[in-house]
N, C-alpha and C positions, 0 to 999 in steps of 0.2 A: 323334435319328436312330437307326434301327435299325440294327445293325452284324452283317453275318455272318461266318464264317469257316469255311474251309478248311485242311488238315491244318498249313501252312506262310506262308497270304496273311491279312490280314485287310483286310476292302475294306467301305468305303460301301455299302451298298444302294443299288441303282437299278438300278430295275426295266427302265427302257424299254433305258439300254444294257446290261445282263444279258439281256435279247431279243432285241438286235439279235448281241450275242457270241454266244449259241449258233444263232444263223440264220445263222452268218456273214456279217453287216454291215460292210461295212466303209463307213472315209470321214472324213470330219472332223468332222462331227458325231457319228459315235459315240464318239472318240476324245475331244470337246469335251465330254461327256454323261457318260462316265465321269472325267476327267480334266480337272477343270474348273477348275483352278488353285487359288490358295492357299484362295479366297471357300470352295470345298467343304472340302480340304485341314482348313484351322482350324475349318470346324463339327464334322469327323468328330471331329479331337482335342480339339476341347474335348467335344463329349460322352463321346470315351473319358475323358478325363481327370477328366471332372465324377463318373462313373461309378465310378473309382478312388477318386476322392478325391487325386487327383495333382495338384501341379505342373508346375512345367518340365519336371521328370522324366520324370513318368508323361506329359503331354503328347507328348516327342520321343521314348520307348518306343512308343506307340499310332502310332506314323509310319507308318502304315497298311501295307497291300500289302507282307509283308517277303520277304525267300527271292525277287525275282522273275527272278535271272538265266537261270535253267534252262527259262522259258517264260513269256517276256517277253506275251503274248498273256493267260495269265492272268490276269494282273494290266491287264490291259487296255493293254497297250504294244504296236509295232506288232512282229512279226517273222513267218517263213516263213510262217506261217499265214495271214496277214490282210494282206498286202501283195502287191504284184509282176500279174504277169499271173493273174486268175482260173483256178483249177483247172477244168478242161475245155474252156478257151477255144483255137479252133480257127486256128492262123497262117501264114498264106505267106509262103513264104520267096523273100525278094528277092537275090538278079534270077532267081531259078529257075523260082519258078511266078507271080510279076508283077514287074514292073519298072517300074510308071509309074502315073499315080492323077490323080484330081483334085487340082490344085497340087503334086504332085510328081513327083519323077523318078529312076533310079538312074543316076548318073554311071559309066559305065566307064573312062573315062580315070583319074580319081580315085578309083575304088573307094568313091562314098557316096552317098547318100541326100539329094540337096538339095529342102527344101521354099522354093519360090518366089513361091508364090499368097499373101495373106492370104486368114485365115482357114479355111486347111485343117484336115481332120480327119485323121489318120492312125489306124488301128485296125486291130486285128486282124492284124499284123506281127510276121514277126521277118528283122530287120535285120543281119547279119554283119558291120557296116562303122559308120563314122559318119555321123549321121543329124545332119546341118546343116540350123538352121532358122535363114534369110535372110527370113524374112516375120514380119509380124504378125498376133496373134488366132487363134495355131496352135493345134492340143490336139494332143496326143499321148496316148494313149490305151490300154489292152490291146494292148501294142507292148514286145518283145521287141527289144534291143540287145545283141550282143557284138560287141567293138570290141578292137582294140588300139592302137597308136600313143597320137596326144595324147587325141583326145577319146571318147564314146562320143556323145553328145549334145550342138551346139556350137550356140551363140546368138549372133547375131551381127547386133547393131543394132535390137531385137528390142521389141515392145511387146505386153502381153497375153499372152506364151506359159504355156499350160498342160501338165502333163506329170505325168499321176494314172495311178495302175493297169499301172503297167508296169516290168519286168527290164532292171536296165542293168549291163554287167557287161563286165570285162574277161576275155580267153580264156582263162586262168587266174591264179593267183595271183604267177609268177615273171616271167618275159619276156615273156610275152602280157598283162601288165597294163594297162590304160586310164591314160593321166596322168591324166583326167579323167570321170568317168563321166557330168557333166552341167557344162557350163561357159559362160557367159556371157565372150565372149572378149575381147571390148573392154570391159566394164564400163562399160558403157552402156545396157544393158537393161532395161526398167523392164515393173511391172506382172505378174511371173513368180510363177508357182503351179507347186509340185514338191509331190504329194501322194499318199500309199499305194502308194510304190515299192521294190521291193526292190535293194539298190546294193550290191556286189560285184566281187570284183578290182578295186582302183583304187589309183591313189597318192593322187587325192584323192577325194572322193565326190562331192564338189557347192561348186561355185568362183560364189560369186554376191556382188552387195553392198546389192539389196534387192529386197524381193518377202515371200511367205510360203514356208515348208518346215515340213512339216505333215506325222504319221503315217505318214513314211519311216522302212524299216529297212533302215539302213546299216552294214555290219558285211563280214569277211572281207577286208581289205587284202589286195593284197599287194603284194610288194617287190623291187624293184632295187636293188643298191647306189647306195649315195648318194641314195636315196630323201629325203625329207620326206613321211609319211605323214598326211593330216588328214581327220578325215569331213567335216565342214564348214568350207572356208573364206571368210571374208568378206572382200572386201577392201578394207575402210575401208570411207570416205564417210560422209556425212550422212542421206543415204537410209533412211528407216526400212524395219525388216526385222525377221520376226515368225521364228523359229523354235520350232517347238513340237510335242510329244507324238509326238515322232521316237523310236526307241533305235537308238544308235549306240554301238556296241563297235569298238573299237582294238584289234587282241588285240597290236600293234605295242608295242616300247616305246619307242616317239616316233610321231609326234610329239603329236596330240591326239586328240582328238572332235571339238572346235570351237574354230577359230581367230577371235578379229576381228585382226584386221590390216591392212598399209595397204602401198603401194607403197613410202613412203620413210619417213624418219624426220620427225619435225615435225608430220606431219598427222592434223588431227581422225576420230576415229571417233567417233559418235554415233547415238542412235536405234535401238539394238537394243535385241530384247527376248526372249530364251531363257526359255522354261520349260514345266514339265512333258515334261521329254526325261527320258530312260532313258541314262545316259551311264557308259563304265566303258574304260580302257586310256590308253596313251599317256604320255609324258614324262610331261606336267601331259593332265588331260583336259580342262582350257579354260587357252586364253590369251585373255586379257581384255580384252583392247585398247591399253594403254599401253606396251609394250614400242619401243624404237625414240626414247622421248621423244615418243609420241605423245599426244596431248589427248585424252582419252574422256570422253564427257557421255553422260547419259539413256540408259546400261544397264542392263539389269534382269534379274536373275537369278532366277525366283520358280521353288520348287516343282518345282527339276530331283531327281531320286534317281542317287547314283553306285553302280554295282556295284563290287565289290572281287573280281570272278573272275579278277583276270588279278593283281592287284596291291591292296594291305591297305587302300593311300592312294587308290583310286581309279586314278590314275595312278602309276606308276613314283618320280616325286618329293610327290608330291599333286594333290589335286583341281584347282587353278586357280593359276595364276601372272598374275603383270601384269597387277592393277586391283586396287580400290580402292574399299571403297563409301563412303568421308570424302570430305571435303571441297564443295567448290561448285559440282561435274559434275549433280547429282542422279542418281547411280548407285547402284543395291538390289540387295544380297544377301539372301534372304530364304528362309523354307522348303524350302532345300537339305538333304537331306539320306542316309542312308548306306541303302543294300538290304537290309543283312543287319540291321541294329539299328535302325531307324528313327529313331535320335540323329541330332541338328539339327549341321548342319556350320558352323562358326561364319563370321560375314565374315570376310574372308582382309586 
């Protein structure tokens, strides 16, 4: 494998998503093309390492991509650059200059945005309010969201919704914060795609328990007392659910980046699968799933990198608390490892 480098990165070659980055591409294929889990990951290092003549050493030094917190984009992770609503893209503002669409409507009694039809497209929006989607086979789309109260984007009963290329964000970071920037309310929602968004002012980012989350950049909390701050959380279930080649910064110190969690105590979480994210703040920057005495099977941690710009550990206490990759869950900690050193972060 031929290997290039830059003053501070050092990255895979590949050509086609090195084409699409300076053409600005964005999406989950480019993001899957340069960041293709462990399978790339371990050829790059073992050829750096073959190259050295390294071990395990010279292997978790060669951790490719180092220095990426200062422009997470470089290194091909997702942030201001390559996420959110495209630069030039042109939006009306609702209820001022439209207030109703196919499948949708702007509520004034409730100050939101309810979509009713399936299969609506929403595009080209920016939304002041909460944008409630009560249908299925929705997209959301180059759509602008500032919100404050609970949600900014609420799901509710929902099959199929997608929600790529769009600014969801609370009015600012103190008292106009979003509880929720993207929230599935009932957890019960299935089938949900959240991909190349940028997610700001929130106390959480995105409240889901299965679906994919892809090439979001989630970052800029902010806070109210007595907050719980999380970029992502999950909540339980058995549902599988893919998150992946997100960067999510906590600059908070609590509570995470990414929670699995569960309503009560006792109950299974299972079937996640985290990797290749960009992850750095918080208490711990993942809680793991078993906290509560809770049962966790078939989680998979592959190939996430933790920054240490806010904190040495990752997070405030360390990288991960509550899980476990022993025992007879079939749960994997694997090619985790640190931004600035590219040293492998051991199972916890």
């Amino acid at each position: 494998m031929t290997i290039k480098s830059n003053a501070t990165n050092l990255i895979p070659a590949d050509p086609e998503s090195s084409a699409q980055s300076a053409s600005g591409g964005r999406g989950r294929a480019r993001r899957l093309g340069l960041l293709s889990g462990a399978v790339v990951l371990a050829a790059a290092l073992a050829a750096v390492a073959a190259l050295a003549g390294g071990g395990a050493t010279g292997r978790a030094d060669a951790a490719a991509l180092l220095n990426c917190a200062a422009s997470p984009s470089a290194c091909g992770y997702p942030d201001a650059t390559n996420t959110g609503v495209p630069s030039g893209t042109t939006l009306l503002s609702v209820p001022g200059q439209v207030s109703s669409g196919p499948g949708w409507s702007y509520n004034a009694a409730g100050n939101d945005v309810v979509v009713t039809v399936n299969g609506t497209v929403l595009s080209g929006l920016y939304i002041p309010c909460n944008l409630m989607i009560n249908a299925s086979n929705v997209t959301v789309k180059d759509v602008q969201v500032v919100a404050s109260g609970n949600f900014g984007i609420s799901l509710t009963h929902t099959t199929g919704a997608t929600i790529e290329n769009s600014t969801i964000s609370g009015q600012n970071a103190t008292t106009g914060r979003v509880g929720s920037a993207i929230d599935d309310v009932y957890s019960d929602s299935t089938g949900i795609t959240i991909e190349n968004d940028n997610i700001s002012n929130f106390k959480t980012g995105i409240q889901i328990q299965t679906g994919l989350v892809s090439g979001n950049y989630i970052h800029g909390p902010g806070y109210v007392s007595g907050d719980h701050t999380n970029g992502i959380f999950v909540n339980g279930g058995t549902q599988p659910m893919t998150i992946q080649d997100n960067t999510i910064f906590d600059s908070l110190g609590q509570t995470d980046a990414i929670s699995l969690d569960s309503e009560g105590s006792g109950q299974p979480v299972a079937n996640k699968t985290i990797e290749n994210n960009f992850l750095a703040g918080g208490s711990y920057t993942i809680y793991g799933g078993d906290s509560l005495s809770n049962t966790i099977s078939s989680i998979l941690f592959e190939g996430n990198r933790f920054g240490q710009l806010y904190y040495t550990q990752g997070g405030q206490y360390g990288p991960i608390a509550y899980f476990t990759a022993t025992g007879t869950g079939g749960n994997v900690w694997s090619g985790n490892f640190w931004d600035t050193t590219g040293q492998a972060i051991p199972s916890m």
